[in-house]
C-alpha positions as CSV (number, residue, x, y, z in Angstrom):
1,X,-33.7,-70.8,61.3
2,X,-31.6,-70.4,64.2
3,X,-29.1,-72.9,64.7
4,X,-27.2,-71.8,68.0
5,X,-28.6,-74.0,70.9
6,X,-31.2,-76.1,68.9
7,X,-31.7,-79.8,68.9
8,X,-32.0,-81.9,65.7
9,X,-32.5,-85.7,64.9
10,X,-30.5,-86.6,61.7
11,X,-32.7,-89.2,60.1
12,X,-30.8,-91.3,57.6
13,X,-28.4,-93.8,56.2
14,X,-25.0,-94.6,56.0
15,X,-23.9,-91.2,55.9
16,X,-26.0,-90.0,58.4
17,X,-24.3,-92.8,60.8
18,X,-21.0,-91.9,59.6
19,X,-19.7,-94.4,57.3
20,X,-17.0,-92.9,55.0
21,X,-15.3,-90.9,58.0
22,X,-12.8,-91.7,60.2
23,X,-14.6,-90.6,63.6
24,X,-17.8,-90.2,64.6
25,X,-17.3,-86.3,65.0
26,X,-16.3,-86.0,61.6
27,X,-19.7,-86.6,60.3
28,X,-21.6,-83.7,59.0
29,X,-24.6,-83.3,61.9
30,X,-21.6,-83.5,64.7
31,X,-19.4,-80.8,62.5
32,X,-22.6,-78.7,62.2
33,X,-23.3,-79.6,65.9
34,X,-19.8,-78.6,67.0
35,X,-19.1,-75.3,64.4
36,X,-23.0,-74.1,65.1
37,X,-23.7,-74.2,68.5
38,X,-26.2,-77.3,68.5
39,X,-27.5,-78.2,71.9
40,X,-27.9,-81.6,70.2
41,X,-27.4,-83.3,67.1
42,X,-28.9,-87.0,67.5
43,X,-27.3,-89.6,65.2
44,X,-30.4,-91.3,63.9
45,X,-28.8,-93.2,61.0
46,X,-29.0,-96.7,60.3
47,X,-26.9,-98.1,57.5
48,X,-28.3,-99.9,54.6
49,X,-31.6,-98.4,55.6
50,X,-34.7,-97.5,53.0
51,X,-37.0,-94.9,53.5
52,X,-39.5,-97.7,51.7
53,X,-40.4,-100.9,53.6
54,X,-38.6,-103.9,51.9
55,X,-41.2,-106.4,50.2
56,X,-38.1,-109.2,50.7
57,X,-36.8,-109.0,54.0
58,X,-33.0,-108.1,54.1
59,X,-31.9,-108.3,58.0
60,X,-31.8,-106.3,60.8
61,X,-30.9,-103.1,61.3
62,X,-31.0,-102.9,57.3
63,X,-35.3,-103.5,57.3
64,X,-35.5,-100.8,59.7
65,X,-37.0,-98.2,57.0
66,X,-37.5,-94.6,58.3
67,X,-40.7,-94.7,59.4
68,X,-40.4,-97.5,61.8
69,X,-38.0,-95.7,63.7
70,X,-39.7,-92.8,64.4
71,X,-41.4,-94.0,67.6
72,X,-37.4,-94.5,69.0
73,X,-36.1,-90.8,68.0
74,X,-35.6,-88.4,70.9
75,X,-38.3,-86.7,71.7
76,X,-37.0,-83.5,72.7
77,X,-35.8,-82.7,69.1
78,X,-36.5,-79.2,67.8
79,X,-35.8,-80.2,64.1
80,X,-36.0,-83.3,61.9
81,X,-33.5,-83.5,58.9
82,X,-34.8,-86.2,56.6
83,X,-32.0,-87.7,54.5
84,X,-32.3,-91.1,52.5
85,X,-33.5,-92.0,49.2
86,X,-30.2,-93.4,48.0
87,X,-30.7,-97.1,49.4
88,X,-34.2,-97.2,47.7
89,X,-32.7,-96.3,44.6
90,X,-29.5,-98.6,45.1
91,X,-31.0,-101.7,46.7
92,X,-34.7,-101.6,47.7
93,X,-37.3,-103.3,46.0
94,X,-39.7,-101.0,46.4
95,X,-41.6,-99.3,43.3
96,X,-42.1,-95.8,42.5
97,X,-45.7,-95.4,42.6
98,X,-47.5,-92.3,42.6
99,X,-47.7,-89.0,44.6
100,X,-50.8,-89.9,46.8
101,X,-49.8,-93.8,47.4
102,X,-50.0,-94.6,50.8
103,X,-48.7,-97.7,50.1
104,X,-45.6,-98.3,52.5
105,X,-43.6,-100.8,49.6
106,X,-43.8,-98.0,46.9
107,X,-41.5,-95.0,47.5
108,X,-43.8,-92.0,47.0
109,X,-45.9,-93.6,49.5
110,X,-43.2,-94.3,51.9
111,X,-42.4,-90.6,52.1
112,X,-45.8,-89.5,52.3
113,X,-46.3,-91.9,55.4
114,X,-43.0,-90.7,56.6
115,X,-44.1,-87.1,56.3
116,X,-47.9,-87.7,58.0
117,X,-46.1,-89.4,60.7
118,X,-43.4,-87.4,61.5
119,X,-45.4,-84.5,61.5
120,X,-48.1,-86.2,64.3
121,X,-45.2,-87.3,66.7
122,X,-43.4,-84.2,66.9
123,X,-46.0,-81.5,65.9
124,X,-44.1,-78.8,67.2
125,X,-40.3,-79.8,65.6
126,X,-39.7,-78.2,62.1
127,X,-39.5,-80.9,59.3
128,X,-36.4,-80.5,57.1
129,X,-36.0,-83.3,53.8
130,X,-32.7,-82.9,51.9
131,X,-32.4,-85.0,48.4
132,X,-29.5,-87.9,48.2
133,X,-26.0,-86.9,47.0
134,X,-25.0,-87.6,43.6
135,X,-23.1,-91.7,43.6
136,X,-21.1,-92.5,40.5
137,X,-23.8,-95.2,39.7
138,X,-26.6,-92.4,39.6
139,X,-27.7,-93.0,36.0
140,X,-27.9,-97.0,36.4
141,X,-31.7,-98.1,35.9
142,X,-32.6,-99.7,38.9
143,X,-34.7,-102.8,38.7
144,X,-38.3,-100.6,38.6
145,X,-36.2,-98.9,35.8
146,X,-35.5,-95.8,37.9
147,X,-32.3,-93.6,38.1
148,X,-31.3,-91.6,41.1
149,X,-32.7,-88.4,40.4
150,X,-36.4,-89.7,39.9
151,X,-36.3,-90.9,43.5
152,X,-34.9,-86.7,44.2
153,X,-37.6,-85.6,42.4
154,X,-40.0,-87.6,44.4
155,X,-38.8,-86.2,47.6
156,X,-39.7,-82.6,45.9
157,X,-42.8,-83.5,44.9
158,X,-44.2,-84.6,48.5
159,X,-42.1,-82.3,50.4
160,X,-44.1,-79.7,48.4
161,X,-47.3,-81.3,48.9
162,X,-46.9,-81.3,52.6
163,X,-45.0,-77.6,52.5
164,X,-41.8,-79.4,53.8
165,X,-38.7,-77.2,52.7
166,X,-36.0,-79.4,51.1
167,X,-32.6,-78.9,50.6
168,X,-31.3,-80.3,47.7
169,X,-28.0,-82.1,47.8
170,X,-28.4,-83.7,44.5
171,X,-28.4,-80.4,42.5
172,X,-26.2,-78.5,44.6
173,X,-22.9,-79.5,43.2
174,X,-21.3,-79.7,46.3
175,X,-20.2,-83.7,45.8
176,X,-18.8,-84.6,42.6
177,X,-18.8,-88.3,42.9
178,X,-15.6,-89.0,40.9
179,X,-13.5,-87.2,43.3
180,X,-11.9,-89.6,45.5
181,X,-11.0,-87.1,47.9
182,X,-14.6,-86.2,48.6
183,X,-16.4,-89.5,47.6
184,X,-13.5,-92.7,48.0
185,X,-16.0,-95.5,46.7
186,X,-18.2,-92.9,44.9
187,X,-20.9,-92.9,47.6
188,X,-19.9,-92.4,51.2
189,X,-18.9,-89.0,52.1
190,X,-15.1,-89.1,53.5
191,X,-14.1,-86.6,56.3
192,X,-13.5,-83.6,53.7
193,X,-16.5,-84.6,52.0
194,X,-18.7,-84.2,55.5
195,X,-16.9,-80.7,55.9
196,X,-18.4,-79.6,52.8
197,X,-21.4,-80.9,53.3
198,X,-21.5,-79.4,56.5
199,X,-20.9,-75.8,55.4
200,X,-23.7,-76.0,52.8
201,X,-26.6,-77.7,55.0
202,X,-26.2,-75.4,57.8
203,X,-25.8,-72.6,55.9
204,X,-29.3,-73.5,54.1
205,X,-30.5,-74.5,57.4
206,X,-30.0,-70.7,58.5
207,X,-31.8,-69.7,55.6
208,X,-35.0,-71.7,56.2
């Protein structure tokens, strides 16, 4: 895919807002913006945000899951990238479920809503998912008794339902979560961390 004058909504979290750096420009979608030729890289995250709806309220922006936004996204966007997971695995109550819920407060169905959405509101932009970075509490049982890489695997296993290309973070290596320098509280990207992951999602992004 052809990066140099393209348009692309980064749909995410924290680390797609930027928390972790120390300027907005140093997160990864305005480094990939900047050292790619991006017409536009739109900042769609919303910290503390689920890609599942939350059965017990939280507040607001944090119970504004993925697919509520969608109908606030630029319009104009030539690409999606997809990146959340981590907060459902870290703090959401949702449950797993199974790979055809449509069931918005279990996670598999989140992200096939997501998906079905996304792909009616902008039919002609090319849907990217990537998989959560490893976090230092990755192998914690949440409380439906999940660890982070079930909720990666999930992602895989819709994406490849719906044909959706993924790139996955989680089993790149790039992030080593115990490395202050890259991950300070062992979940937030810092500036060096965003370079890094910079270089590897565009460089997969030219593949696709």
């Amino acid at each position: 895919m052809e990066l140099k004058n393209l348009k692309i909504s980064f749909l995410g979290d924290s680390i797609t807002q930027g928390v972790g750096t120390t300027a907005p420009e140093n997160s990864f979608h305005q480094i990939i913006k900047r050292e790619y030729g991006l017409s536009e890289a739109y900042n769609c995250g919303i910290s503390g945000t689920r890609i599942a709806k939350q059965k017990e309220p939280y507040a607001h922006p944090f119970d504004m899951y993925f697919s509520l936004r969608i109908e606030i996204m630029p319009k104009d966007a030539d690409a999606i990238v997809v990146f959340g997971g981590t907060n459902d695995f870290g703090h959401g109550d949702s449950t797993m479920g199974d790979i055809d819920s449509t069931d918005i407060y279990t996670f598999y169905g989140a992200v096939n809503i997501l998906i079905t959405k996304l792909q009616k509101e902008f039919p002609n932009a090319k849907l990217i998912f990537m998989t959560p970075i490893r976090r230092i509490s990755e192998n914690e049982p949440n409380h439906d008794g999940k660890i982070l890489v079930d909720y990666v695997d999930a992602i895989i296993d819709v994406c490849k339902k719906y044909d959706v290309p993924v790139i996955d973070l989680f089993r790149s290596g790039i992030i080593d979560p115990y490395d202050t320098s890259v991950v300070p509280d062992g979940l937030h990207p810092s500036d060096k961390g965003n370079k890094i992951m910079a270089d590897y999602i565009a460089k997969k992004l030219l593949e696709l």
